[in-house]
C-alpha positions in Angstrom: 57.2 8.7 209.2 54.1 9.4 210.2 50.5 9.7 208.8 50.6 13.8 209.8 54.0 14.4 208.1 51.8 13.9 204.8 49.1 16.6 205.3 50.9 19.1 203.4 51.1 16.5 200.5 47.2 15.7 201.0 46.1 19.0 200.4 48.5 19.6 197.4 46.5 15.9 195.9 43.1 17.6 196.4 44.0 20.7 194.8 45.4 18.6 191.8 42.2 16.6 192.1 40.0 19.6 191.7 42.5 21.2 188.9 41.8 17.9 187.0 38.5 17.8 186.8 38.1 21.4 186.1 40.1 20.6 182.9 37.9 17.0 182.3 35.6 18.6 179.7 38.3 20.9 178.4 41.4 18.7 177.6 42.2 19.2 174.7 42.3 23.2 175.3 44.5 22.2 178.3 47.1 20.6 176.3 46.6 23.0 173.4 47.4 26.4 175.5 49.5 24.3 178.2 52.5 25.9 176.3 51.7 29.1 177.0 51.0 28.3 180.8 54.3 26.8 181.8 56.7 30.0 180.8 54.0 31.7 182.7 54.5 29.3 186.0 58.0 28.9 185.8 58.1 32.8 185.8 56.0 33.7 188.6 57.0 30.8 190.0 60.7 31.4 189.9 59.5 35.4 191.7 57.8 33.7 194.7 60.4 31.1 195.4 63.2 33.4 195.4 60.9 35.4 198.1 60.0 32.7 200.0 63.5 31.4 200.4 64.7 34.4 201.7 62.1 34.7 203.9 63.1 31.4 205.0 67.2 32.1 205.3 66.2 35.6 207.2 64.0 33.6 210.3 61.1 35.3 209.1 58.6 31.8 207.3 59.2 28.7 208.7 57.8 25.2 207.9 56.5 22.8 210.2 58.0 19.7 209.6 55.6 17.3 211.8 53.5 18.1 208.7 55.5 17.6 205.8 57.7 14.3 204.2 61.0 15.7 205.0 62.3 16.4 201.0 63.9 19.6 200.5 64.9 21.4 197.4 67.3 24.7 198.0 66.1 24.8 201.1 62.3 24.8 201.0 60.1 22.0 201.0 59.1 20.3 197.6 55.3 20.3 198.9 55.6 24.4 198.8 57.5 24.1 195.3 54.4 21.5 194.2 52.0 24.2 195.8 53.1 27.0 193.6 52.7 25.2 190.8 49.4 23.3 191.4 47.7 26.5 192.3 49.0 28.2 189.2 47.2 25.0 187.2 44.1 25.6 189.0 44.1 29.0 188.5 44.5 28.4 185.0 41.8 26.0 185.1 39.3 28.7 186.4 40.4 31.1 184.2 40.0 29.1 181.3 37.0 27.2 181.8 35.1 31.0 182.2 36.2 32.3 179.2 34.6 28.9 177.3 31.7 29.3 179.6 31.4 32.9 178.8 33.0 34.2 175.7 31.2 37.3 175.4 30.3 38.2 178.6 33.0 41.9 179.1 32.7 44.9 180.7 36.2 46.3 180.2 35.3 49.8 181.0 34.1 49.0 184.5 36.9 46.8 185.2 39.4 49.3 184.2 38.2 52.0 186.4 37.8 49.1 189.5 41.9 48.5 188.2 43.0 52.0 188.7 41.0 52.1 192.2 43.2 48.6 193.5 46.2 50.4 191.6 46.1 53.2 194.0 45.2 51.3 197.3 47.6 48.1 196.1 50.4 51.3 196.3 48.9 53.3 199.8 49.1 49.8 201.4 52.9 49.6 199.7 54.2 52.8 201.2 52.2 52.7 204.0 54.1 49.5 205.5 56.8 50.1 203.5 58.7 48.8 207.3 57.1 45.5 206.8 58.8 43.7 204.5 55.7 41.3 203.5 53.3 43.4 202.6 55.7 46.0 201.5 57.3 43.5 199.0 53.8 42.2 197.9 52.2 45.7 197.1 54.6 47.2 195.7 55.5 44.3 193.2 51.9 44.4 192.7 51.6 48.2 191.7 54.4 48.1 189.5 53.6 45.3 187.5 50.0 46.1 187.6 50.4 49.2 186.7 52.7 48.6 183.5 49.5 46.0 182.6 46.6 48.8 183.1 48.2 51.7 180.9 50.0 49.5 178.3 46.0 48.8 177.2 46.7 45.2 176.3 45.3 43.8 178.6 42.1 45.3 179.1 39.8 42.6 177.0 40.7 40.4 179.3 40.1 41.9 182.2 36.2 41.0 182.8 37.5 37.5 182.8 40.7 37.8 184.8 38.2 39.6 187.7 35.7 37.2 187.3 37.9 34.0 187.9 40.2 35.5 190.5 37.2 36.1 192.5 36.5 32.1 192.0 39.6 31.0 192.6 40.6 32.9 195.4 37.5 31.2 198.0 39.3 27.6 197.9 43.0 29.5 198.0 41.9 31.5 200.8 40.4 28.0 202.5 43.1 25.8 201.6 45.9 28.5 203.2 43.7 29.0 206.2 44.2 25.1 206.8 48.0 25.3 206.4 48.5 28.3 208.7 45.9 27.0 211.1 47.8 23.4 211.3 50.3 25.2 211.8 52.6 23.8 208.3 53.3 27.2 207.7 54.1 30.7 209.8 55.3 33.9 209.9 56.8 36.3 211.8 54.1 38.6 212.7 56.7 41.0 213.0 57.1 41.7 209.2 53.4 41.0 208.1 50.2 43.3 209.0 49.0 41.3 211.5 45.5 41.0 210.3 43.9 37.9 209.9 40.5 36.5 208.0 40.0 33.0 208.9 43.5 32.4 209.9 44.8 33.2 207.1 46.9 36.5 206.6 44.8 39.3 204.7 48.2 39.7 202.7 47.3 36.2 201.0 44.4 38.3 199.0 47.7 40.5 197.2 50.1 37.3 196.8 47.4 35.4 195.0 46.1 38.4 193.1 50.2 38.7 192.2 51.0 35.3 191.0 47.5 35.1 189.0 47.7 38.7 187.3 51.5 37.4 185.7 50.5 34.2 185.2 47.0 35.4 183.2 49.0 38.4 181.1 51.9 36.0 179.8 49.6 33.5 179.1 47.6 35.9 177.3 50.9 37.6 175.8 52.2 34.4 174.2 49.0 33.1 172.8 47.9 36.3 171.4 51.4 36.4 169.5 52.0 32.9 168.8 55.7 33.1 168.9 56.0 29.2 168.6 
């Protein structure tokens, strides 16, 4: 094996590097509210693997495997498994560390109009490329579930926060993507995606990430606001 078919597993170290000491200063909050993160991971988690092994069965994402170790599980690489779930951490990490950094820093109202705004161009971009199955899945996923979070109104104290630390966490997402697509580890066919790149990176990234934080953030912030256990 060699040193290349571990870049995909470098890059998943750093991330968990970075997630780490994010949470340094803040452990015992991590371990305190970690039980409301995992039922939040393994649910969006469980959403984007399902996807992403279709994709795979169906031709349509592929994995180079000069660039990974060559352990599988159903089908995908344990690297994109590990991915999922370290970016949900760090995400997390973001998240958490501004609302300790910032308790009383909201502007719900603002963010709640900016959320209807995204709600309706999350679902023009769905119907728009409703022939393309990426973005079409993505968006329209998206406006559903973000639309049930805007006008059930229980989310909206948190938005200030959620905005906030998306638009954080989203920079070293965005760069760490544009190094796997630009490797290549991963690719699609541009057949079913828009075509439209920003730094090598697919512009539909900006949706899946907004997707997997958004139902990580409002379970999280479901289960610890009801402490159920």
């Amino acid at each position: 094996m060699e040193f290349q078919n571990y870049w995909y597993a470098l890059v998943l170290i750093v991330m968990a590097v970075i997630t780490m000491f994010l949470f340094v200063k803040k452990t015992i909050v991590f371990f305190t509210e970690l039980k409301y993160m995992l039922p939040a991971i393994i649910f969006s988690g469980a959403i984007f693997i399902l996807f992403n092994h279709r994709l795979l069965e169906t031709g349509i994402l592929s994995f180079n495997s000069n660039f990974l170790t060559g352990k599988y599980l159903f089908s995908l690489p344990v690297e994109e498994w590990l991915f999922l779930l370290i970016i949900s951490l760090f995400s997390f990490s973001v998240y958490i560390l501004i609302t300790v950094l910032f308790p009383n820093f909201e502007r719900p109202n603002l963010f709640l109009v900016i959320s209807v705004v995204l709600l309706l161009g999350f679902g023009l971009v769905a119907w728009h490329f409703r022939q393309k199955l990426i973005p079409f899945f993505i968006f329209f996923l998206l406006t559903i579930y973000f639309g049930y979070t805007i006008f059930r109104n229980r989310f909206k104290m948190h938005l200030t926060k959620f905005y906030i630390s998306y638009a954080i966490a989203v920079i070293p997402y965005f760069l760490i993507k544009g190094l796997l697509y630009s490797l290549p580890v991963i690719s699609y066919n541009t057949g079913y995606t828009l075509g439209i790149r920003l730094l090598g990176t697919p512009v539909e990234e900006f949706g899946y990430f907004f997707l997997l934080m958004l139902i990580n953030v409002t379970i999280f912030e479901y289960l610890k606001g009801h402490r159920l256990y």
